[in-house]
TORROMI-33220 format. One line per field, with one value per atom (N, C-alpha, C): residue number from 1; atom name; x, y, z. Coordinates in steps of 0.02 Angstrom, whole numbers. Each point is the difference from the previous one (the first is absolute). Last residue first. Layout:
BEGIN
seq = c(NUM,...)
atom = c(CA,...)
east = c(X,...)
north = c(Y,...)
up = c(Z,...)
This chain:
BEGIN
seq = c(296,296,296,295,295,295,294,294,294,293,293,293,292,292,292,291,291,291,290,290,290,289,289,289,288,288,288,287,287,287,286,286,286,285,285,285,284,284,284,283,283,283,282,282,282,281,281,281,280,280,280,279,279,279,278,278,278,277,277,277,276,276,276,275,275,275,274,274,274,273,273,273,272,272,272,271,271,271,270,270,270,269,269,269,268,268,268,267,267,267,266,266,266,265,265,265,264,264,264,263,263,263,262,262,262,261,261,261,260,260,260,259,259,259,258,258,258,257,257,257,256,256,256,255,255,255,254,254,254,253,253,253,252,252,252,251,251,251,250,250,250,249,249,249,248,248,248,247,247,247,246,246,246,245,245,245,244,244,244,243,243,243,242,242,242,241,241,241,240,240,240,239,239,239,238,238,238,237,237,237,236,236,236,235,235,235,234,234,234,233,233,233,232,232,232,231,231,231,230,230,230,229,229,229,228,228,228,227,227,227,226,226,226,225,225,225,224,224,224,223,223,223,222,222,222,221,221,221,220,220,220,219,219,219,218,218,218,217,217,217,216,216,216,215,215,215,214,214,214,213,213,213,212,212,212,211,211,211,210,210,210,209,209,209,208,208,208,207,207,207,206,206,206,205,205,205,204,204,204,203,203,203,202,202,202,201,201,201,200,200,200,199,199,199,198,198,198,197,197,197,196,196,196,195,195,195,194,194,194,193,193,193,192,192,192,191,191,191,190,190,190,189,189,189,188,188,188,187,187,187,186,186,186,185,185,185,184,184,184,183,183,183,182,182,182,181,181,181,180,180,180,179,179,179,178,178,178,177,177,177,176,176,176,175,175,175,174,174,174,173,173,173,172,172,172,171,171,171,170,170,170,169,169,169,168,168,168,167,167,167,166,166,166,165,165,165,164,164,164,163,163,163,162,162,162,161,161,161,160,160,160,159,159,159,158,158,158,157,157,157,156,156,156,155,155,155,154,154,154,153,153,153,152,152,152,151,151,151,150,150,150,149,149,149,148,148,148,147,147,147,146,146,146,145,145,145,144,144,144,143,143,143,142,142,142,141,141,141,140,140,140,139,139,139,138,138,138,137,137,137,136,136,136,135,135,135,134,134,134,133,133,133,132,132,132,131,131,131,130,130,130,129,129,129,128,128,128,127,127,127,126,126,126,125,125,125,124,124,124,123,123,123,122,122,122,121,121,121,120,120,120,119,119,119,118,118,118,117,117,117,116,116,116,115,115,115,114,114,114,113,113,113,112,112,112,111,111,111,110,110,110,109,109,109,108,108,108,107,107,107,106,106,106,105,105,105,104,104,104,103,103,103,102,102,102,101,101,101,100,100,100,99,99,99,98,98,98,97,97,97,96,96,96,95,95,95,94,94,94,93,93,93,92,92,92,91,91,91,90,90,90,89,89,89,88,88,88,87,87,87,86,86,86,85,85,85,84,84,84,83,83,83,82,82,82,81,81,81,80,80,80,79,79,79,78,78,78,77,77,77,76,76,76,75,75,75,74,74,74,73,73,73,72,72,72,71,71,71,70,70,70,69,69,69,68,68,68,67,67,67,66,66,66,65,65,65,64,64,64,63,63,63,62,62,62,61,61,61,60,60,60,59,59,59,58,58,58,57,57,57,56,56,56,55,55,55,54,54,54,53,53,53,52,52,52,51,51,51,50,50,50,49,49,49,48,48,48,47,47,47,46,46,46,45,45,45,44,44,44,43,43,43,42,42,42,41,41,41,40,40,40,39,39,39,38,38,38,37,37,37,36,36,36,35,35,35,34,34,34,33,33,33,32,32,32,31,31,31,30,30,30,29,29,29,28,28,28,27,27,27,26,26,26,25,25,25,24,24,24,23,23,23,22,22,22,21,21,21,20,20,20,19,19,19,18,18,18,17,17,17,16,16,16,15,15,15,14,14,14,13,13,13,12,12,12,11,11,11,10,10,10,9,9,9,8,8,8,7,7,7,6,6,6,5,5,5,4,4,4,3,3,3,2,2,2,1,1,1)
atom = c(N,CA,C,N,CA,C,N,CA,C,N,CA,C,N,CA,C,N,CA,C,N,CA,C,N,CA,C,N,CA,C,N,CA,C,N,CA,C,N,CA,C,N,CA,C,N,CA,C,N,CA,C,N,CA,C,N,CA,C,N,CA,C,N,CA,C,N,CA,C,N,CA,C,N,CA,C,N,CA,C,N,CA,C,N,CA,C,N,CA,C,N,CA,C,N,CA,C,N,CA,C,N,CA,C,N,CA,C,N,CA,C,N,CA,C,N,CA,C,N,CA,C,N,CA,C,N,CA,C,N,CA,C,N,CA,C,N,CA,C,N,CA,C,N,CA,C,N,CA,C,N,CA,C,N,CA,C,N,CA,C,N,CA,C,N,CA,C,N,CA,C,N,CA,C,N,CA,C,N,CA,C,N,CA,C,N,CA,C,N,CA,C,N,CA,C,N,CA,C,N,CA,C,N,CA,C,N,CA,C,N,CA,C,N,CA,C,N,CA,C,N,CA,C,N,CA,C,N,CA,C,N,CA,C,N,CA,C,N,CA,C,N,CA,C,N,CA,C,N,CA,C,N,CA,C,N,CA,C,N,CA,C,N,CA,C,N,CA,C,N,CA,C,N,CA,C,N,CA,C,N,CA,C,N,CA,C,N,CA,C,N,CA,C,N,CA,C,N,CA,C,N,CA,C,N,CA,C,N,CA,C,N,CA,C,N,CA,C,N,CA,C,N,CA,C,N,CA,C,N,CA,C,N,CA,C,N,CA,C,N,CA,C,N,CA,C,N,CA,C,N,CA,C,N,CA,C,N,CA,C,N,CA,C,N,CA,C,N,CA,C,N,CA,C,N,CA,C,N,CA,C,N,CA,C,N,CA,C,N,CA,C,N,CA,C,N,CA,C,N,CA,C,N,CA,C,N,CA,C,N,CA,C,N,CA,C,N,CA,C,N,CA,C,N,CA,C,N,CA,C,N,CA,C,N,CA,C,N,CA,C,N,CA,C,N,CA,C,N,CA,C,N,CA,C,N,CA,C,N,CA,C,N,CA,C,N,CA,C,N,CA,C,N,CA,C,N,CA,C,N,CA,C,N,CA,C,N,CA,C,N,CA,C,N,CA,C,N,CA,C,N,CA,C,N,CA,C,N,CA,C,N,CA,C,N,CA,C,N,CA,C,N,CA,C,N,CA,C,N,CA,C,N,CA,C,N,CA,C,N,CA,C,N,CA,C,N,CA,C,N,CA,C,N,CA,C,N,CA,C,N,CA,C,N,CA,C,N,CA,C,N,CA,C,N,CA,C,N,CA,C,N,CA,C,N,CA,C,N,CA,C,N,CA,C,N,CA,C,N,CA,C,N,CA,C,N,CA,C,N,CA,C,N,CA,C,N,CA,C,N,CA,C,N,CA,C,N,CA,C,N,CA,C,N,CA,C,N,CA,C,N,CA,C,N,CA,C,N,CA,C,N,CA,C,N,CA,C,N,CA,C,N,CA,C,N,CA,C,N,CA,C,N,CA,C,N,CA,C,N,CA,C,N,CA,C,N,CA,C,N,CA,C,N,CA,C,N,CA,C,N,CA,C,N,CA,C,N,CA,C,N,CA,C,N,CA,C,N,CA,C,N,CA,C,N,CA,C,N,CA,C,N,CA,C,N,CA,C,N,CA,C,N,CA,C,N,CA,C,N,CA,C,N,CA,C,N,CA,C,N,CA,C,N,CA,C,N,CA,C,N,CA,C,N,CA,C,N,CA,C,N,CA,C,N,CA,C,N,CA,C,N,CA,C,N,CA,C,N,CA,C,N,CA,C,N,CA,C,N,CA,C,N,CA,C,N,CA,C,N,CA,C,N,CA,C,N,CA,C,N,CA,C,N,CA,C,N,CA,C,N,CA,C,N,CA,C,N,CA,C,N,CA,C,N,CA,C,N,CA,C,N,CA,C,N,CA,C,N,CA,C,N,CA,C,N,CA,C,N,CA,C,N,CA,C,N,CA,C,N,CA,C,N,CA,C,N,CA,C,N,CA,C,N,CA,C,N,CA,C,N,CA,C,N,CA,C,N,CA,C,N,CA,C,N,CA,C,N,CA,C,N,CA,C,N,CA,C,N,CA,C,N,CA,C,N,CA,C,N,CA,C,N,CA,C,N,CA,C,N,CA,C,N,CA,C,N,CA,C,N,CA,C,N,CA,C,N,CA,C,N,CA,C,N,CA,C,N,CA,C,N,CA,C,N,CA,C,N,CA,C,N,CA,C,N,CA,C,N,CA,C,N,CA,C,N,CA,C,N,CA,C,N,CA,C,N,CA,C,N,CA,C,N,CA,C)
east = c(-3718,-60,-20,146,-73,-48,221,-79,-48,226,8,-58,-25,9,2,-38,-53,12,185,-40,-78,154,15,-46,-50,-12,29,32,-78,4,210,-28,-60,45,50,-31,-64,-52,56,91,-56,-15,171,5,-38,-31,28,6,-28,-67,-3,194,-60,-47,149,14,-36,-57,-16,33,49,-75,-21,198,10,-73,48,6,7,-94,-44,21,124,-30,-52,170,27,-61,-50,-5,29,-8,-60,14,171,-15,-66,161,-91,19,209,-63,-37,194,-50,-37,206,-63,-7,247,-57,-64,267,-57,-61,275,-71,-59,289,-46,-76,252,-59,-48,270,-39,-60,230,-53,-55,204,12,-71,-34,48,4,-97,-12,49,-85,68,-5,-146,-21,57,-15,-43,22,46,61,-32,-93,-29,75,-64,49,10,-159,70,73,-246,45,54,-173,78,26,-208,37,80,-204,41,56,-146,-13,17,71,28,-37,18,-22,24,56,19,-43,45,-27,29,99,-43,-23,135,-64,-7,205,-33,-45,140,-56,-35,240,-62,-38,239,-48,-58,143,36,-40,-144,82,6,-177,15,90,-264,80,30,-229,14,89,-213,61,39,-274,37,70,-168,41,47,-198,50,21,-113,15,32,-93,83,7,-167,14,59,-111,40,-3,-140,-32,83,16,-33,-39,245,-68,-36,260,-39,-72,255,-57,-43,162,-19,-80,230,-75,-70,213,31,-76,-17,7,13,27,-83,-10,214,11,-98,82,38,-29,-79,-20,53,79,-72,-35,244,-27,-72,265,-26,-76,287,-39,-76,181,33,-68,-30,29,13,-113,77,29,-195,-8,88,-231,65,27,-247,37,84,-270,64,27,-254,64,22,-233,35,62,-154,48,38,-162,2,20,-83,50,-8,-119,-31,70,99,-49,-46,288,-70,-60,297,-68,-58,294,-53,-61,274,-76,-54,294,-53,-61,274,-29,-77,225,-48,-59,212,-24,-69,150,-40,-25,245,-89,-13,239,-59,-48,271,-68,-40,280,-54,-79,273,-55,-62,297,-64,-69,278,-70,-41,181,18,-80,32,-14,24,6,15,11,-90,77,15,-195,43,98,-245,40,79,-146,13,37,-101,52,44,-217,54,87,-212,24,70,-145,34,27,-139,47,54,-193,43,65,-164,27,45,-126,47,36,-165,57,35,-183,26,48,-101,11,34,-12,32,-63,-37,-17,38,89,-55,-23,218,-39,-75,275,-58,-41,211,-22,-82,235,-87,0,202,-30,-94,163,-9,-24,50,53,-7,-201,24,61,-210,13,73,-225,75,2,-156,2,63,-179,67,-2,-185,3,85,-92,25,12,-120,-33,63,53,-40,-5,40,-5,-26,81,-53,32,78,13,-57,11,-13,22,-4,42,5,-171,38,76,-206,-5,55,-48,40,-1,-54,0,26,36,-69,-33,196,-59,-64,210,-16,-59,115,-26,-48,138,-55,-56,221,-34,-79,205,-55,-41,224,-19,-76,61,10,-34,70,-72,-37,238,-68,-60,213,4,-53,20,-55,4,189,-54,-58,196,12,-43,-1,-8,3,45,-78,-10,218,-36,-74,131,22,-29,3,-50,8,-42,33,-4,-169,45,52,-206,68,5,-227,51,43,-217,63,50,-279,50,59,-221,40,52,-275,60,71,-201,44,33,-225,64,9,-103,3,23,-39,-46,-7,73,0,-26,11,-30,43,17,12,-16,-81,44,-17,-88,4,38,-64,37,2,-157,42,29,-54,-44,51,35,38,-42,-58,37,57,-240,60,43,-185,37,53,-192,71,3,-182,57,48,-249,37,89,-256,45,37,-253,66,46,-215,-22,59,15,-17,-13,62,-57,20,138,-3,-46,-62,47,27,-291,92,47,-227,63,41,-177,24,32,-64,21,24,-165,85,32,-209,16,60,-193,38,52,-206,-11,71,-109,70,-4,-196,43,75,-208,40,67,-141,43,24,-102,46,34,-208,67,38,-169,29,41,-118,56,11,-164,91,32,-225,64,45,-152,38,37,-103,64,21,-194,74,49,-208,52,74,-176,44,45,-45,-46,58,61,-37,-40,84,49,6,-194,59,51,-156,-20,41,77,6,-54,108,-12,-11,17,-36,-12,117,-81,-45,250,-30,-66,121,-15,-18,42,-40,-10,171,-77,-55,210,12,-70,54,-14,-3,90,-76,-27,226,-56,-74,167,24,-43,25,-24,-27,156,-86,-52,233,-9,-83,117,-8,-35,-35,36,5,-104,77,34,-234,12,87,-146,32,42,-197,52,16,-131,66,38,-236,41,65,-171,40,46,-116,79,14,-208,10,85,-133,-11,36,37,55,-7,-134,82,16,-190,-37,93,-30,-10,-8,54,47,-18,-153,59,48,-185,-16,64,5,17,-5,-11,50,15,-205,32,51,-89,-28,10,73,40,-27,-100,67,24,-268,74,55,-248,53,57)
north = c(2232,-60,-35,200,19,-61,40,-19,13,87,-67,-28,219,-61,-61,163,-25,-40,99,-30,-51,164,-65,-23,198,-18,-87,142,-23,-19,95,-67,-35,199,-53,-55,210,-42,-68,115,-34,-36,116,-57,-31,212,-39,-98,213,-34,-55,103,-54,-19,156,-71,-38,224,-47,-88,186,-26,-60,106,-47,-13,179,-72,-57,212,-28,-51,124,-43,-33,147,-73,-46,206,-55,-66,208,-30,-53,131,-57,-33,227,-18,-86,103,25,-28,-149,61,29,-120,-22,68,-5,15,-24,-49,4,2,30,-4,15,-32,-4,-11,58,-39,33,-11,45,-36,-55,8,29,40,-42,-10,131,15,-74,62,-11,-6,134,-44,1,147,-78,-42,220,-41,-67,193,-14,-70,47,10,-18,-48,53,50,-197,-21,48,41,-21,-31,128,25,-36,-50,19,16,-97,58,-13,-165,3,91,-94,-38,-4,183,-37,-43,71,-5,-23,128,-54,18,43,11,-43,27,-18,38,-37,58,-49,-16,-21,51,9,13,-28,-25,-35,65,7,15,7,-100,44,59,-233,29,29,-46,-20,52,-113,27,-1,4,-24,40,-52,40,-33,-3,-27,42,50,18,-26,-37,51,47,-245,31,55,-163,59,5,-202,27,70,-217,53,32,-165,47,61,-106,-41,68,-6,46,-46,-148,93,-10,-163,-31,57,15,32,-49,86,-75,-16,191,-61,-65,220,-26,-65,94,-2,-36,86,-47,-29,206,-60,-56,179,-17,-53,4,75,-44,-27,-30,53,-70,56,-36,-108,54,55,-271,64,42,-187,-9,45,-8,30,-28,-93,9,32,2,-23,10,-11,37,-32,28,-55,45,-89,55,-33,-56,-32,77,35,-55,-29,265,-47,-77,216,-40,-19,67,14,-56,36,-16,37,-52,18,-24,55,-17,20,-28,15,-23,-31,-19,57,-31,19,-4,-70,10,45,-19,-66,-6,141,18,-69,60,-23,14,66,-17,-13,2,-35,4,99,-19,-17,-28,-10,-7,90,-28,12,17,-11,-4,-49,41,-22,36,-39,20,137,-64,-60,232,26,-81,19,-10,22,-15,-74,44,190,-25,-88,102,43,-14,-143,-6,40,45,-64,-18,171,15,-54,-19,18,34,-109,-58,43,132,-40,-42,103,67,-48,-127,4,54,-45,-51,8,219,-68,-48,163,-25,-18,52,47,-15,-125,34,67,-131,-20,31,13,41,-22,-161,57,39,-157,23,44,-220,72,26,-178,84,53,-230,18,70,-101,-37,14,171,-93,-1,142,-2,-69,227,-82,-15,207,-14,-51,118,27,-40,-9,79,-6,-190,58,72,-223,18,65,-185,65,40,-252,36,82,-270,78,63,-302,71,48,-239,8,59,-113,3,16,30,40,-25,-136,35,64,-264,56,65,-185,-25,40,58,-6,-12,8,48,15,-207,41,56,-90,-38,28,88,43,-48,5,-22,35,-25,-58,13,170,-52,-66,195,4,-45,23,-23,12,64,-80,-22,215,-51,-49,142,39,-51,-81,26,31,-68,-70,21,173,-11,-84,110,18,-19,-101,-15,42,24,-73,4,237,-39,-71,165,-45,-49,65,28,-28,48,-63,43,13,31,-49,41,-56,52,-12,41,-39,26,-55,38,120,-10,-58,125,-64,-6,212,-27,-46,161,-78,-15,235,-37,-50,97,11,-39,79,-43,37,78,20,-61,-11,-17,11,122,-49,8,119,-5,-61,53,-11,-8,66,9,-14,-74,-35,35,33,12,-44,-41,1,37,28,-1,-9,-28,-7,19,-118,27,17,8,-41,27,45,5,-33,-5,-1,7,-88,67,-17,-127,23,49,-156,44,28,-222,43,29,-105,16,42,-53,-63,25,147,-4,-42,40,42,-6,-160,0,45,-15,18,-21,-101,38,2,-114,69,54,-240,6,54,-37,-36,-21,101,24,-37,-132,39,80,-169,-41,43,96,-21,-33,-6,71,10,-186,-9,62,-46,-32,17,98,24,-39,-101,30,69,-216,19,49,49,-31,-24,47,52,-14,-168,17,78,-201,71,27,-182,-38,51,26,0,-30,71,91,-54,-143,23,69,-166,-15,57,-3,47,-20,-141,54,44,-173,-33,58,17,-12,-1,-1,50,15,-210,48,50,-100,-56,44,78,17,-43,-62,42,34,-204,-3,88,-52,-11,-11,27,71,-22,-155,61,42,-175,-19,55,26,-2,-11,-10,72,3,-201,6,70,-98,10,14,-31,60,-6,-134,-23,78,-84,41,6,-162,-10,48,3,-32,-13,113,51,-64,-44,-17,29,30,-94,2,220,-46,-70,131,31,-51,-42,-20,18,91,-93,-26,242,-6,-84,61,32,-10,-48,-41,14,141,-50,-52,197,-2,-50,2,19,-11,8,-74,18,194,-18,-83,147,25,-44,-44,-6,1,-11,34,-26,-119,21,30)
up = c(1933,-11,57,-17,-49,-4,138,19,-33,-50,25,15,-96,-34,22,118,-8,-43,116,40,-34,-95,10,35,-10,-90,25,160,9,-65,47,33,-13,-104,-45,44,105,-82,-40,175,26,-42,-50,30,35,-101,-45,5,155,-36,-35,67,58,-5,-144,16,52,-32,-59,-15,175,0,-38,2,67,-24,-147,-8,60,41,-54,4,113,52,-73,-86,62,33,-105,-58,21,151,-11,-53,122,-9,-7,-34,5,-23,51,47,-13,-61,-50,42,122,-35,-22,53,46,-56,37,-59,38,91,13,-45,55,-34,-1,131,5,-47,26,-22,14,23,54,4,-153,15,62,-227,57,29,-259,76,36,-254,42,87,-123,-44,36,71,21,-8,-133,33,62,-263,76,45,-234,18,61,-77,-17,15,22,59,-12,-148,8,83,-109,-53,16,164,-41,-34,166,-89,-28,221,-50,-61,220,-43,-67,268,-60,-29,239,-37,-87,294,-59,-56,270,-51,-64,220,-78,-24,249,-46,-56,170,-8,-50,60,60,-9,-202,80,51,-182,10,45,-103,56,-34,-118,-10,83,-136,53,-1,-201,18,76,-142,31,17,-218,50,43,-156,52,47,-226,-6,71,-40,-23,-10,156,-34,-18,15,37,-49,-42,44,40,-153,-29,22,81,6,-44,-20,51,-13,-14,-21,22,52,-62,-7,136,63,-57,-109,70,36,-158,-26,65,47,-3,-36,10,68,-15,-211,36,73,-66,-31,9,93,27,-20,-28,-15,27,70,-18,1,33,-22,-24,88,40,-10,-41,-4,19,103,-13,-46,174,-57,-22,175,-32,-49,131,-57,-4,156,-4,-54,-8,40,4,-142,34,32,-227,67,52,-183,12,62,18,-29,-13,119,-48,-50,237,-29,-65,88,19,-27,-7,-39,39,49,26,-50,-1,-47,41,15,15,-27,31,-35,-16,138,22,-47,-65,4,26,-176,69,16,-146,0,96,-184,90,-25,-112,-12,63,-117,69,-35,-55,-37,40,2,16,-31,-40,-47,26,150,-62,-38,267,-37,-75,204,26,-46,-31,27,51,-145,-39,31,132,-32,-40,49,69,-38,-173,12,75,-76,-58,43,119,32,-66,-76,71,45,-199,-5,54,53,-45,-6,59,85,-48,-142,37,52,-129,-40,55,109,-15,-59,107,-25,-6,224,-69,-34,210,-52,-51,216,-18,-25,39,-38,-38,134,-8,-68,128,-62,25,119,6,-66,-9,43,10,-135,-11,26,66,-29,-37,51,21,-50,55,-49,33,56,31,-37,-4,-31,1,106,-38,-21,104,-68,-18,221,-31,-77,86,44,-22,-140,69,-9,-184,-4,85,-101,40,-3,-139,42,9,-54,-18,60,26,-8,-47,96,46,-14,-122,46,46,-176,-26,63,-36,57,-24,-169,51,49,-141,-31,44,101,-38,-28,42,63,1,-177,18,49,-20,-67,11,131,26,-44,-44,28,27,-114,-57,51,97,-45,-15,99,64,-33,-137,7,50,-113,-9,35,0,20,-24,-52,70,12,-234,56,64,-145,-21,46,-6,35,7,-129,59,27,-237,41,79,-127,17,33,-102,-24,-5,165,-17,-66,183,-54,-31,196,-51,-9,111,-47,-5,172,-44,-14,91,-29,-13,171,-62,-5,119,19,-72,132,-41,0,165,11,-67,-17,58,13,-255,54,75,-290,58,65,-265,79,70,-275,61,37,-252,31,95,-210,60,6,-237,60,69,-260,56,72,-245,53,50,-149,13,63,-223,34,48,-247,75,49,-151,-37,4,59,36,-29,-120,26,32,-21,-38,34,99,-87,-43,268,-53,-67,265,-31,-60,177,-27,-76,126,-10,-42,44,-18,33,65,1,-26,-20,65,29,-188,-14,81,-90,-38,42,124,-66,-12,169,15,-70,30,-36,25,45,-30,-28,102,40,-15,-101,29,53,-140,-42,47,136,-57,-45,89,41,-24,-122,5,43,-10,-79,25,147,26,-63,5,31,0,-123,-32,40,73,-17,-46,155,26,-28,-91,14,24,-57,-54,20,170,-39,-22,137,-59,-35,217,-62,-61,165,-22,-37,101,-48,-38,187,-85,-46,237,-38,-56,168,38,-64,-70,26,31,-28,-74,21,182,-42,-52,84,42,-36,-104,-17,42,84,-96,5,207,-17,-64,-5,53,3,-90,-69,35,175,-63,-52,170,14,-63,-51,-24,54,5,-68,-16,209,-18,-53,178,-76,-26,202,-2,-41,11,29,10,-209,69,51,-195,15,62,-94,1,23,23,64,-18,-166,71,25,-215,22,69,-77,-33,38,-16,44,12,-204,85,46,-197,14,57,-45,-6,0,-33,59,33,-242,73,56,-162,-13,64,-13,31,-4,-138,83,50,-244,26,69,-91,1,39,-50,59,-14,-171,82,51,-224,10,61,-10,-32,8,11,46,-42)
């Protein structure tokens, strides 16, 4: 009697021996009742030597997706400028601003904070209830200074324009905005998908994919698509993150609401290899236990 054919009888002189434990309520002992079935229906294809030596070949295709397609920014040379005039963020309508100003002066600097300060707590915990909204005509009405025209500033042009409006009230003023409502939407072949908080003012793709703990081995990086809405229309386009030059990509710096989408590798054939190969994997692992525990 050969090898394969003990083999089998062993397997089959156990299964029998234990069917009645496997108990139909149990997923777990389902799940190794069938795996044992199937072993039994097909033992001769997985016990032939073809068979494993297709499975080793799957296995090794089965991580055949390249370096070249995990990395970022991709080149054989280095990247050896930088520019940093990348657009800067024009405030929008349905922005919510923090906004700080501080004097030198003590008395004034206590008369204009003094409702900050007391609910600076407050503040922290809820900060939407006490940020300034950019409405529907584009203005931003603060408190003792009136309405200002917001939308299409930057955030330094509006600062500095709130500076010149204070300073005919205040000596020295010291203006500070953040965007509060600052948010990142990522989906697709990502770790963790979501929405995200952004507490900088400024923030670049990688960054933003990072929060998301990056792209799974099956995400395409050569085009992440980024949905960005202006002036109530929707712009799509994509970015690749293994060029050389997205560092200098006006792109590379994300907007406030921007939704991020890592679309899978088209040819998901090596995807399905490896789903394969782990099941196999976890058969044959089971049935290997299985005989040990009952080798005697």
């Amino acid at each position: 009697m050969n090898l394969n054919l003990k083999i089998y009888y062993l397997i089959k002189r156990r299964f029998f021996s234990v069917n009645n434990l496997l108990s139909k309520k149990n997923p777990i002992f389902v799940f190794t009742k069938q795996v044992i079935l199937s072993i039994l229906m097909n033992f001769n294809l997985i016990f032939n030597r073809r068979f494993i030596f297709i499975f080793s070949l799957l296995f090794v295709f089965s991580s055949c997706i390249t370096n070249k397609d995990l990395e970022y920014i991709y080149s054989n040379d280095e990247v050896k400028e930088i520019k940093e005039d990348l657009q800067a963020y024009r405030l929008q309508k349905g922005d919510l601003l923090s906004v700080q100003i501080s004097t030198t002066t003590e008395q004034q600097h206590d008369f204009f904070n003094k409702e900050s300060t007391a609910n600076s707590q407050l503040m922290l915990q809820n900060p939407y209830l006490y940020g300034y909204l950019i409405k529907e005509d584009g203005n931003l009405d603060l408190p003792s200074l009136g309405i200002i025209k917001a939308d299409g500033l930057t955030l330094e042009e509006l600062e500095s324009k709130i500076k010149n409006i204070a300073i005919s009230y205040f000596e020295n003023p010291v203006v500070k905005l953040n965007i509060i409502n600052f948010e990142i939407t990522i989906l697709g072949e990502v770790h963790k998908p979501g929405t995200f908080k952004i507490i900088n003012n400024q923030v670049n793709i990688l960054y933003a994919l990072s929060l998301s703990n990056d792209i799974t081995q099956f995400g395409n990086r050569r085009k992440v698509k980024i949905i960005r809405n202006e002036d109530d229309l929707n712009r799509v386009f994509y970015v690749d993150l293994t060029k050389k030059g997205l560092l200098n990509n006006a792109d590379f710096m994300l907007q406030p609401n921007d939704i991020i989408y890592v679309p899978p590798i088209k040819d998901n054939f090596f995807r399905s290899i490896n789903n394969l190969t782990n099941i196999v994997s976890i058969s044959l692992s089971a049935v290997t236990l299985f005989l040990l525990i009952n080798q005697n």
